[in-house]
C-alpha positions as a printed NumPy array, in Angstrom:
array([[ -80.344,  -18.311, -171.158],
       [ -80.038,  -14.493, -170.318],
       [ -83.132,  -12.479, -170.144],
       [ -83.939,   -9.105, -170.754],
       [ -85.175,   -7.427, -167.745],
       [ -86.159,   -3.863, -167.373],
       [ -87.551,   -2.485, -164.122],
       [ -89.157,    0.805, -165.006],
       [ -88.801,    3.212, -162.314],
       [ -91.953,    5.676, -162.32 ],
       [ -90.898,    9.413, -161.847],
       [ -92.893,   12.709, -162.304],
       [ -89.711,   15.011, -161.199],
       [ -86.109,   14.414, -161.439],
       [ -84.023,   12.367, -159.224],
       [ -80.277,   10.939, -158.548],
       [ -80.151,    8.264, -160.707],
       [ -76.258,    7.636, -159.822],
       [ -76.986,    4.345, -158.031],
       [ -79.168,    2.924, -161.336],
       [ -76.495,    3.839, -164.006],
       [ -75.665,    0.511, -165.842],
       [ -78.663,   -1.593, -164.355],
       [ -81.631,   -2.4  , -164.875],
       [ -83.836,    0.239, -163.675],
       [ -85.176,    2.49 , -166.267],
       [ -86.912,    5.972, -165.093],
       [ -90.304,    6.739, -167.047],
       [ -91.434,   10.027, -166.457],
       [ -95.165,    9.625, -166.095],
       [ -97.764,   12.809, -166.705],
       [ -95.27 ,   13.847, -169.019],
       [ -98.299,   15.464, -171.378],
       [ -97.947,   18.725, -171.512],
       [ -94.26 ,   19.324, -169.917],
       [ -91.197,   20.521, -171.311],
       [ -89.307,   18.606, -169.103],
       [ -87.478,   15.864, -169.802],
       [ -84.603,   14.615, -167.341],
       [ -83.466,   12.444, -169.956],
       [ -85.873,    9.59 , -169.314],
       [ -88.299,    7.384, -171.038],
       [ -91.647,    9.598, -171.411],
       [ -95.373,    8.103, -170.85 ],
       [ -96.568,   10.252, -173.159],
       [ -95.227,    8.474, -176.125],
       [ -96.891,    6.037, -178.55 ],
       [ -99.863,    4.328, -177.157],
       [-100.39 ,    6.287, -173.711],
       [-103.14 ,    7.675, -171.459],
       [-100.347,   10.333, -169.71 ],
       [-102.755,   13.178, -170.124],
       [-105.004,   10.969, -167.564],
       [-102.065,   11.388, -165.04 ],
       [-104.094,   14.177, -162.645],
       [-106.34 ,   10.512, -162.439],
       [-104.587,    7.273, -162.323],
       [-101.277,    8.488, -160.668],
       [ -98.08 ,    5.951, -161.315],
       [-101.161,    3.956, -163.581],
       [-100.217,    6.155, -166.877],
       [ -96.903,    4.629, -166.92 ],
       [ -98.177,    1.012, -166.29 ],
       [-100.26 ,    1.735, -169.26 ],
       [ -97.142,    2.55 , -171.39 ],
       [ -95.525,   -0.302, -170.361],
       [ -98.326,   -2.743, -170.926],
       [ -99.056,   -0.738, -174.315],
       [ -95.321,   -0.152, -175.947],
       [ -92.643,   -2.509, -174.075],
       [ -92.901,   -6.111, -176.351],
       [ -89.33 ,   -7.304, -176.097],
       [ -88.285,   -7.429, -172.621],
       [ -88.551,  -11.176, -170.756],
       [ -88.687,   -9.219, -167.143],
       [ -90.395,   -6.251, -166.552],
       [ -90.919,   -4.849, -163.379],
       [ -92.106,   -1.238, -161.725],
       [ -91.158,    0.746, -158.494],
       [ -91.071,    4.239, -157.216],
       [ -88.401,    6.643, -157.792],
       [ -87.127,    6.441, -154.387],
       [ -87.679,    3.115, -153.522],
       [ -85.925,    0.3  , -155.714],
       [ -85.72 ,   -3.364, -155.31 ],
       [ -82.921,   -4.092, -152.745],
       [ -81.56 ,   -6.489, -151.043],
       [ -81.497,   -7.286, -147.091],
       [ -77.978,   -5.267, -147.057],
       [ -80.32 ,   -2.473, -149.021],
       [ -78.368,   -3.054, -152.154],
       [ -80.338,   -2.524, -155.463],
       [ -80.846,   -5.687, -157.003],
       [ -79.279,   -6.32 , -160.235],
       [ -80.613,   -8.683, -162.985],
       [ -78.212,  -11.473, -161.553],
       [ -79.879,  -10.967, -158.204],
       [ -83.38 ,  -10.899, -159.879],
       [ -83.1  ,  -13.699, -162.062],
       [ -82.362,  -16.224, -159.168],
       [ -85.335,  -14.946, -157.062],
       [ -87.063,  -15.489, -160.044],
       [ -86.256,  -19.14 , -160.393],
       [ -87.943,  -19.849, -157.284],
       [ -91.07 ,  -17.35 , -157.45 ],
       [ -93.462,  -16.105, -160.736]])
């Protein structure tokens, strides 16, 4: 069975997102209240969100959004904008690559 996995990637400016295209990362753009900005990414000041509580809780805001307003994903995970999930050639791990970790680790 394939599963839906979605690594959200948590942002607050833009960045090269070249290496993600067609994977599984996802940028959220988190203390997103009150900007114009929008890169083109997910926003954590959508639906059920604390984003205005950025100035706070940091990269938090956006693991509130997640928690809150993704239901139909099998695999979600988080990292930094410039730090992904790589291998031990630093290749980004795809959802291949995740999915067999996975079969040996929660």
């Amino acid at each position: 069975m394939n599963k839906k996995i979605e690594i959200f990637a948590m942002t607050h400016k833009w960045f090269d997102t070249d290496k993600l295209r067609g994977s599984v990362y996802k940028p959220l753009f988190v203390g997103a209240t009150g900007k114009d900005e929008t890169f083109g990414y997910l926003r954590d000041d959508t639906n059920i969100n604390i984003s205005d509580k950025n100035c706070y809780y940091s990269e938090l805001t956006g693991l509130y959004w997640i928690y809150q307003n993704v239901k139909d994903i099998d695999i979600v995970g988080t990292c930094h904008y410039r730090r992904y999930l790589v291998d031990e050639n630093d290749n980004v791990l795809n959802a291949d690559d995740i999915t067999k970790i996975l079969k040996d680790y929660d």
